[in-house]
LUMVEXPA-9721 format. One record per residue (C-alpha): x, y, z; residue in one letter; residue number from 1. Coordinates in nm, 3 decimals. Example, Ala and Ser with C-alpha at 12.3 -4.5 7.8 and 13.67 -1.06 7.14 Angstrom:
residues 2
{px=1.230; py=-0.450; pz=0.780; residu=A; num=1}
{px=1.367; py=-0.106; pz=0.714; residu=S; num=2}
end
This chain:
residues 194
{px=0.000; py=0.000; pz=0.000; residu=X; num=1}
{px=0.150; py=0.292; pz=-0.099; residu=X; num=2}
{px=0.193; py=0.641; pz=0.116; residu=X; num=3}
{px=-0.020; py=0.930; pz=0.154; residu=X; num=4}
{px=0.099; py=1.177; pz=0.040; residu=X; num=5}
{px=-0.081; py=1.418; pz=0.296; residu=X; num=6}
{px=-0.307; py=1.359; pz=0.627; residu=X; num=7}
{px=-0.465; py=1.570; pz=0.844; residu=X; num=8}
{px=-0.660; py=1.480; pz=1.151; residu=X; num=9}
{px=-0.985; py=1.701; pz=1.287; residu=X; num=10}
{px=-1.242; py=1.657; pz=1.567; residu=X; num=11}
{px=-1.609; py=1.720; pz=1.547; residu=X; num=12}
{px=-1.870; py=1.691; pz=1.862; residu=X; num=13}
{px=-2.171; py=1.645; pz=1.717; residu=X; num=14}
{px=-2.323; py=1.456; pz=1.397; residu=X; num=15}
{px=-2.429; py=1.812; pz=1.255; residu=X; num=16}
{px=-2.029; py=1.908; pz=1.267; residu=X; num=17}
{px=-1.974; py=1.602; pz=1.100; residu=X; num=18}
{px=-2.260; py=1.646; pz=0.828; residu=X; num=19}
{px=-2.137; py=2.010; pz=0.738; residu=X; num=20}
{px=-1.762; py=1.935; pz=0.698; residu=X; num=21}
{px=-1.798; py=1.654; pz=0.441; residu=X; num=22}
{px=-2.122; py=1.939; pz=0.297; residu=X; num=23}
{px=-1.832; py=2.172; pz=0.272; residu=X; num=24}
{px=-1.576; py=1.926; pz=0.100; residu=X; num=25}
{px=-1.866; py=1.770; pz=-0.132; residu=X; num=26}
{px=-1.925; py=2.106; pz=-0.265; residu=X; num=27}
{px=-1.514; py=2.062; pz=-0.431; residu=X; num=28}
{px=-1.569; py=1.707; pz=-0.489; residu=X; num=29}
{px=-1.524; py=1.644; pz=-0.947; residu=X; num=30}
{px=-1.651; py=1.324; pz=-1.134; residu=X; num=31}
{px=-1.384; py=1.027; pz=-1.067; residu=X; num=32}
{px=-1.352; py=1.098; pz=-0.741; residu=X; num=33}
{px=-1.283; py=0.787; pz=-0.469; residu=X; num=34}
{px=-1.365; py=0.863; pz=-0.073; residu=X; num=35}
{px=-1.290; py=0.534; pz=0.100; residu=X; num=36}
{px=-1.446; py=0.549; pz=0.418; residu=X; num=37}
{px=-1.306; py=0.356; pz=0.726; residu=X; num=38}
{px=-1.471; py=0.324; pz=1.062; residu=X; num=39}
{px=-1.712; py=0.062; pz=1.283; residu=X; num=40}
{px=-2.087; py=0.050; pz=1.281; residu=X; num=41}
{px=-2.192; py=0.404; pz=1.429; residu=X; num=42}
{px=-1.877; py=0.607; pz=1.343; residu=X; num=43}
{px=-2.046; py=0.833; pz=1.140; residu=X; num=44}
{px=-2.000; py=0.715; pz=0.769; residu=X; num=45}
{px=-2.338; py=0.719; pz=0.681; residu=X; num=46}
{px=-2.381; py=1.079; pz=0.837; residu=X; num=47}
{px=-2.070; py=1.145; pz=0.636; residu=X; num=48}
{px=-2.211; py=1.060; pz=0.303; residu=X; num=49}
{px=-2.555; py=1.209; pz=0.356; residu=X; num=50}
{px=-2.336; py=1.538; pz=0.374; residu=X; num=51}
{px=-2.114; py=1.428; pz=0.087; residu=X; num=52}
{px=-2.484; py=1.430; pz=-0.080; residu=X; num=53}
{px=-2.561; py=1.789; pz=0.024; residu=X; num=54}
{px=-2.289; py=1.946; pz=-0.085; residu=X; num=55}
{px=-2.233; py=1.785; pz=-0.407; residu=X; num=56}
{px=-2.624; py=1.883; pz=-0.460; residu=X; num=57}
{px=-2.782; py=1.469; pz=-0.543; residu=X; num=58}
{px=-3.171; py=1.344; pz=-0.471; residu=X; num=59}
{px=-3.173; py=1.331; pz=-0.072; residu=X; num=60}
{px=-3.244; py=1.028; pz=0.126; residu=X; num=61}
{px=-2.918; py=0.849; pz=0.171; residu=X; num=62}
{px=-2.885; py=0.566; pz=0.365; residu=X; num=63}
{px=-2.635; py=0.289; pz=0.434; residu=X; num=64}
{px=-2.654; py=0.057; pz=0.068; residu=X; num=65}
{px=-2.548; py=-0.249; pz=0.341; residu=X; num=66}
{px=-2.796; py=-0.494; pz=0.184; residu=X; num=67}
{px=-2.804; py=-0.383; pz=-0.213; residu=X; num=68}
{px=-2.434; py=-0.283; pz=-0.220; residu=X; num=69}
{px=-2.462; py=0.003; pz=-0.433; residu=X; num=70}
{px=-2.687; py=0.323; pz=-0.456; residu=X; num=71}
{px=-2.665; py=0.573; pz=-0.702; residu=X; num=72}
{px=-2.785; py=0.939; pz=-0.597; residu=X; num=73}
{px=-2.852; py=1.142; pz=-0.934; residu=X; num=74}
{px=-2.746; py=1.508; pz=-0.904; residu=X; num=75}
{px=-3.052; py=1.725; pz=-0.919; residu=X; num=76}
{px=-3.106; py=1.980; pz=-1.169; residu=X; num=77}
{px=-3.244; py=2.226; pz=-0.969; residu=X; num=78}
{px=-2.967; py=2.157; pz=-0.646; residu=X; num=79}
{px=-2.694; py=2.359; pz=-0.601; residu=X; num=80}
{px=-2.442; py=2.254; pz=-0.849; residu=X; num=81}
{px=-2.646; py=2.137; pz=-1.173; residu=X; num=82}
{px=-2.486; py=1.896; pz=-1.403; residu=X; num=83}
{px=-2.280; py=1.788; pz=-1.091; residu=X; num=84}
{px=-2.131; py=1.431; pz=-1.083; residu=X; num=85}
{px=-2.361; py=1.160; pz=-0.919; residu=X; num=86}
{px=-2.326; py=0.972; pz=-0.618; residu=X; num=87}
{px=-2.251; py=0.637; pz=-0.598; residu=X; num=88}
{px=-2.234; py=0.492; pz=-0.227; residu=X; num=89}
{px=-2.102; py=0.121; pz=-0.189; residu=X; num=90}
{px=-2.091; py=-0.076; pz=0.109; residu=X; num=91}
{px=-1.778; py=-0.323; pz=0.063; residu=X; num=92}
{px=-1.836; py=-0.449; pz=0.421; residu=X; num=93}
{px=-1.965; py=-0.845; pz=0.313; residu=X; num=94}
{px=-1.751; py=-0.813; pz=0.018; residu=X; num=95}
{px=-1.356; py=-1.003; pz=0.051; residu=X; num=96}
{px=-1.159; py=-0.893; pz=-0.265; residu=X; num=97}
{px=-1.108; py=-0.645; pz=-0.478; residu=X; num=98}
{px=-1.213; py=-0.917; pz=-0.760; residu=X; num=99}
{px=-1.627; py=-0.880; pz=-0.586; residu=X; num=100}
{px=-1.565; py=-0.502; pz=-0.599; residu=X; num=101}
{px=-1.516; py=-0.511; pz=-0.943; residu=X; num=102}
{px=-1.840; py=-0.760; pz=-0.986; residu=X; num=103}
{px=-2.003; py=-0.473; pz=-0.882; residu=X; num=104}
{px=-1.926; py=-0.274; pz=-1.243; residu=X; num=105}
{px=-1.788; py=0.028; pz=-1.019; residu=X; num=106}
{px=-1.578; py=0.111; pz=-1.354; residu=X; num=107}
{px=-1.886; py=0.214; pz=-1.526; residu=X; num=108}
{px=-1.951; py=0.497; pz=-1.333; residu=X; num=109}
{px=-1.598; py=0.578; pz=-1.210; residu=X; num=110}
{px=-1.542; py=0.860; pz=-1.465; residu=X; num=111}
{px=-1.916; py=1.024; pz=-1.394; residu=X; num=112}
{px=-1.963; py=1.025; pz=-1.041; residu=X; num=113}
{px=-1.803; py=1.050; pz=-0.689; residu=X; num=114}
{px=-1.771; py=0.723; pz=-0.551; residu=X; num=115}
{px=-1.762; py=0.646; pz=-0.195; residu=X; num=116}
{px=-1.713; py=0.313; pz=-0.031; residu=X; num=117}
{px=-1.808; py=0.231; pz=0.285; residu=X; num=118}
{px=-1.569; py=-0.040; pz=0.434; residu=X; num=119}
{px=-1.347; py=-0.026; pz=0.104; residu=X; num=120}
{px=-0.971; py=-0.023; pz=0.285; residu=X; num=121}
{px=-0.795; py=-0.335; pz=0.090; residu=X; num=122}
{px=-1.028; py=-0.341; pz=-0.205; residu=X; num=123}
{px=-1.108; py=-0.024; pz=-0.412; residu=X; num=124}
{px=-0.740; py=0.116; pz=-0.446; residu=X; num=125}
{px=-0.667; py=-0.089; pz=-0.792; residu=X; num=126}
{px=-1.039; py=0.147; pz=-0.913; residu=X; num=127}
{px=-0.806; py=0.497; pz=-0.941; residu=X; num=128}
{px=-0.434; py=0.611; pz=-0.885; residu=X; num=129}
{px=-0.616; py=0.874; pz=-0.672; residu=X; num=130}
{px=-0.840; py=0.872; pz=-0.375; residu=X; num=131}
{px=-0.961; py=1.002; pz=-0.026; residu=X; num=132}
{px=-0.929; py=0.793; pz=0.277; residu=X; num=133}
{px=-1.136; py=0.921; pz=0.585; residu=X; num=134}
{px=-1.069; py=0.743; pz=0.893; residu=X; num=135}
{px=-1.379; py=0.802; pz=1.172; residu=X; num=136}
{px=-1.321; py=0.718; pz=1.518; residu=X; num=137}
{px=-1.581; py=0.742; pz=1.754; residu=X; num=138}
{px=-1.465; py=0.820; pz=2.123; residu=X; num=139}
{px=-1.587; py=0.644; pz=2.433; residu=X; num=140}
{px=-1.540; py=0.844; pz=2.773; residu=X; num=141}
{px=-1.305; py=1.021; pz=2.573; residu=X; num=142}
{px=-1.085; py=0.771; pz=2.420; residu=X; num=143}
{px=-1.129; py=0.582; pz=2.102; residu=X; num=144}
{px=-1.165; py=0.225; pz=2.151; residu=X; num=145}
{px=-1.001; py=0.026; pz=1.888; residu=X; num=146}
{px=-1.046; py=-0.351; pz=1.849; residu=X; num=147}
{px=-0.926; py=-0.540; pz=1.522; residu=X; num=148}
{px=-1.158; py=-0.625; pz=1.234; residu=X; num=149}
{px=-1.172; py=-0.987; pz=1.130; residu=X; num=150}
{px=-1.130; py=-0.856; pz=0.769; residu=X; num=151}
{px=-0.840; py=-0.641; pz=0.870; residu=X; num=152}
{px=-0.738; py=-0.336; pz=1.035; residu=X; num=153}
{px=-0.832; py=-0.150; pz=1.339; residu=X; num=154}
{px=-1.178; py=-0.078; pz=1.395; residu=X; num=155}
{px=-1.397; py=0.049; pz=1.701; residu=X; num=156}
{px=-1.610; py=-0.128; pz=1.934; residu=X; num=157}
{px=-1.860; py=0.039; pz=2.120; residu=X; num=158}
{px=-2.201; py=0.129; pz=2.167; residu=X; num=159}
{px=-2.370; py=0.295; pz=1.869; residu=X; num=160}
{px=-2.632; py=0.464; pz=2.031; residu=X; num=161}
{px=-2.545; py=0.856; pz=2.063; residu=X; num=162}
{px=-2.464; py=0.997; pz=1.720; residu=X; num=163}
{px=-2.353; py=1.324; pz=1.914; residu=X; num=164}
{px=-2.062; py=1.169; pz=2.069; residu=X; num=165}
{px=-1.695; py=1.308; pz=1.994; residu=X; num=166}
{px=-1.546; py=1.186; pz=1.678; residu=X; num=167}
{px=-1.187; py=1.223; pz=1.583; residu=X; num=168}
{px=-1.165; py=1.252; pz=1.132; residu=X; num=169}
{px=-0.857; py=1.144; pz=0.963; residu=X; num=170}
{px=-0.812; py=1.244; pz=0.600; residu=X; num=171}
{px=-0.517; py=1.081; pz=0.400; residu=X; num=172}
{px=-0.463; py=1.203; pz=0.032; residu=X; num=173}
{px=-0.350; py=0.942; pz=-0.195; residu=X; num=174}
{px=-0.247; py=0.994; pz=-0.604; residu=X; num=175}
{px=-0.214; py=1.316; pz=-0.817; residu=X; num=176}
{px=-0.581; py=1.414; pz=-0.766; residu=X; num=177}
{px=-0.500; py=1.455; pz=-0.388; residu=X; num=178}
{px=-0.127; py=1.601; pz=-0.402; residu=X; num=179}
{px=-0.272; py=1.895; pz=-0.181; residu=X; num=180}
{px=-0.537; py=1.883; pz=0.088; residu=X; num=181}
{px=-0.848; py=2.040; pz=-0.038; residu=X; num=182}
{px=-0.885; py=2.396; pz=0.118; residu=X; num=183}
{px=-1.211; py=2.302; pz=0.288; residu=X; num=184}
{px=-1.002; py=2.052; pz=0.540; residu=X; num=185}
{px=-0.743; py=2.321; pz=0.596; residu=X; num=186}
{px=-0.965; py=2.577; pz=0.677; residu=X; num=187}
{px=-1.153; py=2.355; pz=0.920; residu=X; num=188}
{px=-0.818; py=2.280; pz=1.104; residu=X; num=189}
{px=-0.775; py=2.608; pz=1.136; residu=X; num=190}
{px=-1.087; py=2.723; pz=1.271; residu=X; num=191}
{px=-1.036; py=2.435; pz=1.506; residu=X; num=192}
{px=-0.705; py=2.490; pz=1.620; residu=X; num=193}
{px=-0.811; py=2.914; pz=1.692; residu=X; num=194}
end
């Protein structure tokens, strides 16, 4: 697995923080672009993308595709950014290889949409040389609780029932299309860090 070439870490407190940061970085999001989401049941993924949604202006009502795989949001021609990319959302967590992702026809829509993949860590990164890892952690009295995922790779293990918990963000920038942060993540650690 190669290196990122940039990641920055940022803390939201409530699921409306978390909604409006990836509203703000959906809103600079371009057709082709992979988001690989990485985080237990209840970290905020699903809250993540429904933001993702707003801001890059597709039909609302997102929820988790666990059980069909694969949703595609159409971007709305009256929204806010018309003729926008699409939103496909893809829940890799039943799915073992890379060789099932691309059962899925993910290719088809690569070029056209912004693609994010829930649980995707080990089996999207052969899709584009570029993409957007985001990391959540939820904490637990104030400390993230990390266990290890039978499929690989830390994940958290804790009770899923307050979605206005702390959550700690990490954003890693992998390929040409990420060689900088996007603006929207530096601003937010600044405004965090004042």
């Amino acid at each position: 697995m190669s290196e990122p070439q940039w990641e920055r870490t940022l803390t939201v407190t409530t699921a409306e923080q978390t909604h409006a940061l990836a509203a703000a970085l959906g809103e600079v999001l371009e057709a082709g672009d992979l988001l690989v989401l990485i985080g237990e049941l209840g970290a905020g993924k699903t809250t993540f993308t429904q933001g993702l949604g707003e801001g890059l202006g597709v039909r609302a009502g997102i929820i988790s595709p666990t059980f069909v795989l694969v949703r595609i949001h159409p971007n709305l021609a009256d929204g806010p950014r018309p003729g926008g990319p699409d939103l496909v959302h893809v829940d890799a967590y039943r799915l073992e290889s890379s060789a099932e992702i691309d059962d899925i026809d993910l290719e088809n829509t690569m070029d056209t949409a912004v693609t994010v993949v829930e649980w995707g860590r080990d089996r999207v990164e052969h899709l584009s040389d570029s993409r957007l890892e985001i990391d959540l952690h939820r904490s637990v009295g104030g400390e993230s609780q990390a266990t290890t995922n039978p499929q690989g790779g830390d994940v958290l293990d804790f009770d899923t029932d307050d979605d206005d918990e702390p959550r700690t963000l990490v954003f890693r920038g992998y390929g040409p299309r990420w060689a900088e942060a996007p603006r929207v993540l530096e601003t937010a650690s600044q405004e965090r860090s004042n």
